[in-house]
TIKOLTI-735499 format. One record per atom (N, C-alpha, C): x, y, z; atom name. Coordinates in pm, whole numbers, m for minus. Each point is the difference from the previous one (the first is absolute). Example, Ala and Ser with C-alpha at 12.3 -4.5 7.8 and 13.67 -1.06 7.14 Angstrom:
<sites>
{site {1319 m569 780} N},
{site {m89 119 0} CA},
{site {90 120 0} C},
{site {m35 105 m72} N},
{site {82 119 6} CA},
{site {m77 109 73} C},
</sites>
This chain:
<sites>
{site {13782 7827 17180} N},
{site {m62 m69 111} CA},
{site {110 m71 78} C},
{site {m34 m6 103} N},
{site {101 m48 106} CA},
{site {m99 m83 141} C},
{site {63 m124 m7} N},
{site {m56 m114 73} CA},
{site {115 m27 116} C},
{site {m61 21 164} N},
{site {53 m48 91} CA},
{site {m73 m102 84} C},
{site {93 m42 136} N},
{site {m43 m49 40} CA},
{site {29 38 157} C},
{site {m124 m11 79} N},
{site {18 48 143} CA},
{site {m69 m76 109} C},
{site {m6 35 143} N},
{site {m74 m48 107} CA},
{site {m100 125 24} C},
{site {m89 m33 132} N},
{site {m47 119 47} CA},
{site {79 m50 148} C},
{site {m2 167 73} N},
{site {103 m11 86} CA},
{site {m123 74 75} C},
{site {m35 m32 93} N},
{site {m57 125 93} CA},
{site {m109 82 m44} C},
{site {m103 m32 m121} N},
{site {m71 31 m60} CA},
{site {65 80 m152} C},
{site {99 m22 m23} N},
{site {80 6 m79} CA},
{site {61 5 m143} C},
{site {m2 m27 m105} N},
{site {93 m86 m41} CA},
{site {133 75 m39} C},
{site {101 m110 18} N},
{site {145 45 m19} CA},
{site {59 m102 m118} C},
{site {63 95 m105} N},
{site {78 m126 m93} CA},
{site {116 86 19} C},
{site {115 m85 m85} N},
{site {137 98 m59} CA},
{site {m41 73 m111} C},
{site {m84 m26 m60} N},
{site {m5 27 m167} CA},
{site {m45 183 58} C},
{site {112 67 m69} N},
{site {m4 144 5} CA},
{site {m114 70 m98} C},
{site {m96 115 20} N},
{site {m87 27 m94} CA},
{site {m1 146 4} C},
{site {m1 83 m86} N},
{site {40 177 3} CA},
{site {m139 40 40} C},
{site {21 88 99} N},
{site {m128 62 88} CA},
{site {m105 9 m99} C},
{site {m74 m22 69} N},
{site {m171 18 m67} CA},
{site {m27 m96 m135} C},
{site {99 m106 m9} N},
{site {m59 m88 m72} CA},
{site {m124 m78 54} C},
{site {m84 m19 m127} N},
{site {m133 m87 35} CA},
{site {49 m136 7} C},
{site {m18 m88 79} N},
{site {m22 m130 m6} CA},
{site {m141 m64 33} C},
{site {46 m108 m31} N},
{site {m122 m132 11} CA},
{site {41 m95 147} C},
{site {m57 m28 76} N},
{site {28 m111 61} CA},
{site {m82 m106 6} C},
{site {31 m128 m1} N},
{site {m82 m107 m39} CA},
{site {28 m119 118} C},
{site {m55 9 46} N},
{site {42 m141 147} CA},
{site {m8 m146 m60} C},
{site {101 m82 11} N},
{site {55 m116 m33} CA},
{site {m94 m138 75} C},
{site {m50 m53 m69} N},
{site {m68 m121 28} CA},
{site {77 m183 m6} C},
{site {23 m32 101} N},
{site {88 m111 2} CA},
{site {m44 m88 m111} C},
{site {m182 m22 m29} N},
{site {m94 m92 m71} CA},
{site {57 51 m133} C},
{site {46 m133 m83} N},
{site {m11 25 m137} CA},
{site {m130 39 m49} C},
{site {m52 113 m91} N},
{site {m149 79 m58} CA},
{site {m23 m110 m73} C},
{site {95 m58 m102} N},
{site {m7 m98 m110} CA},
{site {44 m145 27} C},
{site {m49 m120 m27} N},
{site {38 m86 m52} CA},
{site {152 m1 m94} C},
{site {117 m34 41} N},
{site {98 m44 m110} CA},
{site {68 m106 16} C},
{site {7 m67 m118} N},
{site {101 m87 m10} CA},
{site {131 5 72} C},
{site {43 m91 89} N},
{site {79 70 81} CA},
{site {151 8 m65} C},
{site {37 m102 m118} N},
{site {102 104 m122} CA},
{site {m1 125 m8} C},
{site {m161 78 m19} N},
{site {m7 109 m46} CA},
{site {46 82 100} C},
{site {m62 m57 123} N},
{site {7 104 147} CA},
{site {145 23 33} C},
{site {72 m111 17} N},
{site {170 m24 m3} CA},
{site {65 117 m124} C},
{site {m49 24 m77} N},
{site {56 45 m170} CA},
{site {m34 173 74} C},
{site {m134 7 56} N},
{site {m27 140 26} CA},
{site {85 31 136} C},
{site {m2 m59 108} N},
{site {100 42 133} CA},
{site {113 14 m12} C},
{site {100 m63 m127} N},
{site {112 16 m48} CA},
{site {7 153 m32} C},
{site {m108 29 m108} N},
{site {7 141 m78} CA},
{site {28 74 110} C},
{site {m124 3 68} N},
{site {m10 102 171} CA},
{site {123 30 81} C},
{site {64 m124 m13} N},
{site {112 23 95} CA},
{site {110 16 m71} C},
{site {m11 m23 m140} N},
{site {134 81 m91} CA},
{site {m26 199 m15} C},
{site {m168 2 m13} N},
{site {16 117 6} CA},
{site {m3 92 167} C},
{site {22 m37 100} N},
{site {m17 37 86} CA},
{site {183 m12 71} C},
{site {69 m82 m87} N},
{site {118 12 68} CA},
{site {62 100 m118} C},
{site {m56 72 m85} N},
{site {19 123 m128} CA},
{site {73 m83 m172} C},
{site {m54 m134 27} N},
{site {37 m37 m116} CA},
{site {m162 m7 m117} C},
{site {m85 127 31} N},
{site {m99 m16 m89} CA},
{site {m2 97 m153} C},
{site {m95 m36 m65} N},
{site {10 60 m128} CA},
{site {m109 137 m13} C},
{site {48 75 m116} N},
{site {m62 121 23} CA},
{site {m175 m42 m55} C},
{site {m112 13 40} N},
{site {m137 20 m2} CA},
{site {10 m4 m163} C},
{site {32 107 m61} N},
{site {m17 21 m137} CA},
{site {31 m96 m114} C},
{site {129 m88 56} N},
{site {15 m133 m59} CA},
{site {m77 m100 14} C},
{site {m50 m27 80} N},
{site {m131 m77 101} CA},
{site {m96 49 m130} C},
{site {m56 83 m16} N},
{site {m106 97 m63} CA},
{site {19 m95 m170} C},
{site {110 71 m44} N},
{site {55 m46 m123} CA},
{site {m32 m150 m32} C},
{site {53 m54 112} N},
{site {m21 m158 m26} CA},
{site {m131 m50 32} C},
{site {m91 49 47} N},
{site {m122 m52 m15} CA},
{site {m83 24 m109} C},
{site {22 120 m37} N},
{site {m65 62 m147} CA},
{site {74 m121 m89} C},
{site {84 m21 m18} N},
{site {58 m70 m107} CA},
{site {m78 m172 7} C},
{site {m23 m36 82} N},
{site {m58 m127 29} CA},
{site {m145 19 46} C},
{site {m51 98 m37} N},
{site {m157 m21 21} CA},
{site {m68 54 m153} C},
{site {83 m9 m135} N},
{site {m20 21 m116} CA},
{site {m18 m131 m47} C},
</sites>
């Protein structure tokens, strides 16, 4: 899986994030309104993640995966 980020241009949308022809994607339109209530520690703790993984300092999904299984035993 592969997560970008883009505008719409002209009815559009354009990102950099390269994708090999005829891949399926998802697109999901971005809502300024937080959905949830958070602590705003928490919110600060999550926009950090976002923007570590968006400048390519994120971790692979499967470790993510790993570590939740391990803490929901």
């Amino acid at each position: 899986m592969k997560i970008a980020t883009g505008r719409v241009v002209k009815g559009a949308v354009v990102t950099r994030t390269r994708f090999p022809e005829g891949a399926r994607v998802r697109i999901v339109q971005e809502d300024e309104r937080s959905p949830i209530d958070l602590d705003p520690d928490v919110e600060a703790g999550m926009l950090k993640g976002l923007e570590e993984f968006e400048n390519g300092e994120g971790r692979p999904a499967s470790r993510l995966r790993a570590k939740l299984r391990r803490h929901s035993k």
